[in-house]
C-alpha positions as CSV (number, residue, x, y, z in Angstrom):
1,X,125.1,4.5,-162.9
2,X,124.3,4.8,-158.8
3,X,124.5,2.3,-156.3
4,X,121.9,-0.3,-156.7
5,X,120.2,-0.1,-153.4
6,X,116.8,-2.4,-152.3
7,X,114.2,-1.7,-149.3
8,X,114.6,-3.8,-146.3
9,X,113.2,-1.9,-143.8
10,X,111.1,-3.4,-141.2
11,X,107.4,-2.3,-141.8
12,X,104.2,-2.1,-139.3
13,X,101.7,-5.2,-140.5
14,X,98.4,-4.1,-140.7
15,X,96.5,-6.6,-138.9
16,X,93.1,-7.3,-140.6
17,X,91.0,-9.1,-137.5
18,X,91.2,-6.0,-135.4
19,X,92.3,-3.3,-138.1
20,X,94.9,-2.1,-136.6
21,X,98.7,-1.8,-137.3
22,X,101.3,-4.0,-135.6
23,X,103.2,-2.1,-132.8
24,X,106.5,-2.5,-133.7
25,X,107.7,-2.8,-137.3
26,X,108.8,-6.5,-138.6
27,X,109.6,-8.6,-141.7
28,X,106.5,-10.8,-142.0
29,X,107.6,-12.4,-145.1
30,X,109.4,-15.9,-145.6
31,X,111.7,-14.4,-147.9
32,X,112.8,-11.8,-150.1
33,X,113.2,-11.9,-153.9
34,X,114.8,-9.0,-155.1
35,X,114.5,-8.1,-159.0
36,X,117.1,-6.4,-161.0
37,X,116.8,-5.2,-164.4
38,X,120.6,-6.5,-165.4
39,X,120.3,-4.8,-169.4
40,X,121.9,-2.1,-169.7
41,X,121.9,-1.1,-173.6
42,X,119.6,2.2,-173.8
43,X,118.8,1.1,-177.3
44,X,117.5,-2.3,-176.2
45,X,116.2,-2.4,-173.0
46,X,113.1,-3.5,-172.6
47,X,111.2,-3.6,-168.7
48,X,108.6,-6.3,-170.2
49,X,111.1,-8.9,-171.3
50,X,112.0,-10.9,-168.4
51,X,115.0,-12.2,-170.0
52,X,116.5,-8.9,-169.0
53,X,116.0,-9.7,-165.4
54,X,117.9,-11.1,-162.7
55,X,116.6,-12.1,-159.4
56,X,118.0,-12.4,-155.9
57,X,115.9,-14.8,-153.7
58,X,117.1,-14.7,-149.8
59,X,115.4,-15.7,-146.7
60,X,114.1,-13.0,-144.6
61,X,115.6,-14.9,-141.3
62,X,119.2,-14.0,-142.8
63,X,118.1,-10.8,-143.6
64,X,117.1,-10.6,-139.6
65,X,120.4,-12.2,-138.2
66,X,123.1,-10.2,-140.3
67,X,121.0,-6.9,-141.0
68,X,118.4,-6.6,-138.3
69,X,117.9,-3.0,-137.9
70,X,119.0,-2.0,-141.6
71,X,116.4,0.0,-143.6
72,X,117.9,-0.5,-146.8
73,X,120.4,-2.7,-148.8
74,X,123.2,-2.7,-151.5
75,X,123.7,-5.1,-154.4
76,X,127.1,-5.9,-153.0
77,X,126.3,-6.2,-149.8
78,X,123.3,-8.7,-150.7
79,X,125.5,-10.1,-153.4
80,X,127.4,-11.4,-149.8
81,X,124.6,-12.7,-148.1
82,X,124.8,-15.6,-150.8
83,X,121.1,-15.4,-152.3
84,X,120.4,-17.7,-155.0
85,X,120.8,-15.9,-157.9
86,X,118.2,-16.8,-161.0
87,X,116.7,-15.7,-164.2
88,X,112.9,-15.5,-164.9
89,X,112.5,-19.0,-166.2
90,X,114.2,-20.7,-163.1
91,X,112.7,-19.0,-160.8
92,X,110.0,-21.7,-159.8
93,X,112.9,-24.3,-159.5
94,X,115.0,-21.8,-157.8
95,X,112.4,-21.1,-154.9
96,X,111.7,-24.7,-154.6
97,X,115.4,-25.2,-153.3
98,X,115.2,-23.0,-150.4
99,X,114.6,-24.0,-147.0
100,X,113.1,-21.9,-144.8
C-alpha cells in the first residue's frame, strides 16, 4: 500500500454576493475531518459500512499555524498534529468536544 496522503491546500472561495473568486487562496472552514477507510481485507471490505471507517477531526487554525503553505498531508504527519481520532457512531460526540 502507498502513503496515505489528504488535500490541504488552500483554495480560492467563490464569493456568491459579487460572483467572484477570493484573491488569494484560504482555508475557510472551522475544521477538517479527514475520513479513512481503515479495512483492509479485499474479501471484506465494504465502502458503505461505516464501521470500516476511521475519522480524523482537526481544526483548520492548527492546520494554519504548523502547515500554512502545505498543499497536501500524510497520515503520520496528521497522526502528529493530535486530531481526535473517532469512529462513525462517535462522531457527533467527538465534534462536540472541540473548541474552535
Amino acid at each position: 500500500m502507498g502513503k496515505i496522503v489528504f488535500d490541504i491546500a488552500p483554495k480560492q472561495i467563490w464569493d456568491p454576493k459579487t460572483n467572484s473568486l477570493s484573491d488569494s487562496p484560504a482555508r475557510p472552514s472551522d475544521l477538517y475531518i479527514f475520513s479513512l477507510l481503515q479495512h483492509t481485507d479485499p474479501l471484506t471490505v465494504d465502502v458503505l459500512n461505516l464501521d470500516q471507517w476511521e475519522f480524523y477531526i482537526l481544526p483548520t487554525k492548527i492546520l494554519n499555524e504548523k502547515k500554512p503553505n502545505q498543499k497536501s498531508i500524510t497520515l503520520s504527519s496528521l497522526q502528529k498534529l493530535n486530531p481526535i481520532v473517532s469512529d462513525f457512531e462517535s462522531l457527533p460526540s467527538s465534534l462536540q468536544a472541540i473548541k474552535i
